[in-house]
Steps between C-alpha positions, in 0.01 A plus 500: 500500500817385306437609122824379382830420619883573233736229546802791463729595215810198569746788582487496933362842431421713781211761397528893564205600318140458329285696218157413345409627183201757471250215414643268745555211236898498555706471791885628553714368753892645498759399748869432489597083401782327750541230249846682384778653688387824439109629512332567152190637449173238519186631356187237481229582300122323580178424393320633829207309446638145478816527653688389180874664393508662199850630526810536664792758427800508678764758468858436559800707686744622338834369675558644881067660434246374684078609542395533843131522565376568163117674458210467204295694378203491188398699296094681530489341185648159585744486195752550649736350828792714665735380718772654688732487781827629629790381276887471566774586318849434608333567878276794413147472508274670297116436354448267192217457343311268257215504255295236349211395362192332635575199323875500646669691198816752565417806449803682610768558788656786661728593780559808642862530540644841431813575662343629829168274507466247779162410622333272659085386365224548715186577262385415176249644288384467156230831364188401249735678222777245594783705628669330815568666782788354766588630848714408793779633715794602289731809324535625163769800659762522727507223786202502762221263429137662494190446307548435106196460250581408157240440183544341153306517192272181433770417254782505756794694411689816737293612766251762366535661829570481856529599849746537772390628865877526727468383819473703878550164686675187549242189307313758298414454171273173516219583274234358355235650209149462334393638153159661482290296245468793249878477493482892546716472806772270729484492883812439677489418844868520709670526840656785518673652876306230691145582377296369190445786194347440191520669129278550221674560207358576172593220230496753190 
């Protein structure tokens, strides 16, 4: 049975991903808006027991950037919305990533563009002591593009550490991840030489 039904966000957005906070009062809808000539960032924020908007937050390119496929995530606390995707610059991608409140404030943004980072986002994860873990196919050395996990402080700023596995194969490096809910450790899971492996790391 039908509950309730959005009438959309005006933008022609086309959705790429959903979140619901812990108590399941707010719903978070992301997706890239065609309304420009380049693709900014949509994210939708609902009341997911009546259907109606309570926000919308767009982020804009910078010139010759665009945000393909963009992903959400909440926080175990539900204070707090990420949302990131791959970002260009000047025809290099690499992952970007936004933080906000539940009620739609900015929090912060980052991008991780070293000299040798390109990347490509897959997974997002926020831990109950609000660090924010991001993972996809990418580099942070030399040229080959293989699995790269990157985390940032609750309060944004430089990666507080991350992860690069090379590649052994042609397409490897596509990873996703999952944070255990004690925050004591990250799971990354990655194609590497034609077969699926996963990693536990530690998180301090």
């Amino acid at each position: 049975m039908l509950r309730w039904c959005s009438p959309g966000s005006w933008l022609d957005t086309s959705p790429t991903d959903v979140a619901i906070s812990p108590d399941g009062a707010h719903l978070y809808v992301t997706g890239t808006a065609n309304k420009y000539s380049v693709d900014p960032i949509a994210t939708i924020a609902y009341d997911a027991l009546g259907g109606g908007r309570e926000w919308l937050r767009t982020i804009a390119p910078l010139p010759g950037d665009s945000y393909p496929s963009p992903r959400v995530a909440v926080s175990p606390d539900g204070g707090t919305v990420v949302v990131g995707a791959k970002s260009y610059r000047s025809g290099i991608g690499t992952f970007f990533t936004a933080s906000y409140t539940s009620s739609g404030s900015a929090n912060w943004s980052a991008t991780d563009d070293d000299p040798d980072d390109v990347a490509t986002l897959y997974g997002l994860a926020i831990d109950v002591k609000g660090s924010i873990y991001v993972t996809g196919q990418g580099k942070n050395v030399g040229t080959a593009l293989g699995s790269l996990t990157v985390v940032y402080a609750p309060t944004g700023g430089p990666p507080t550490w991350e992860v690069f596995l090379p590649p052994q194969d042609v397409g490897d490096g596509v990873s996703f991840l999952v944070v255990a809910p004690d925050a004591s450790r990250v799971f990354v899971t990655t194609r590497i030489n034609k077969d699926i492996r996963t990693d536990a790391y530690l998180t301090s």
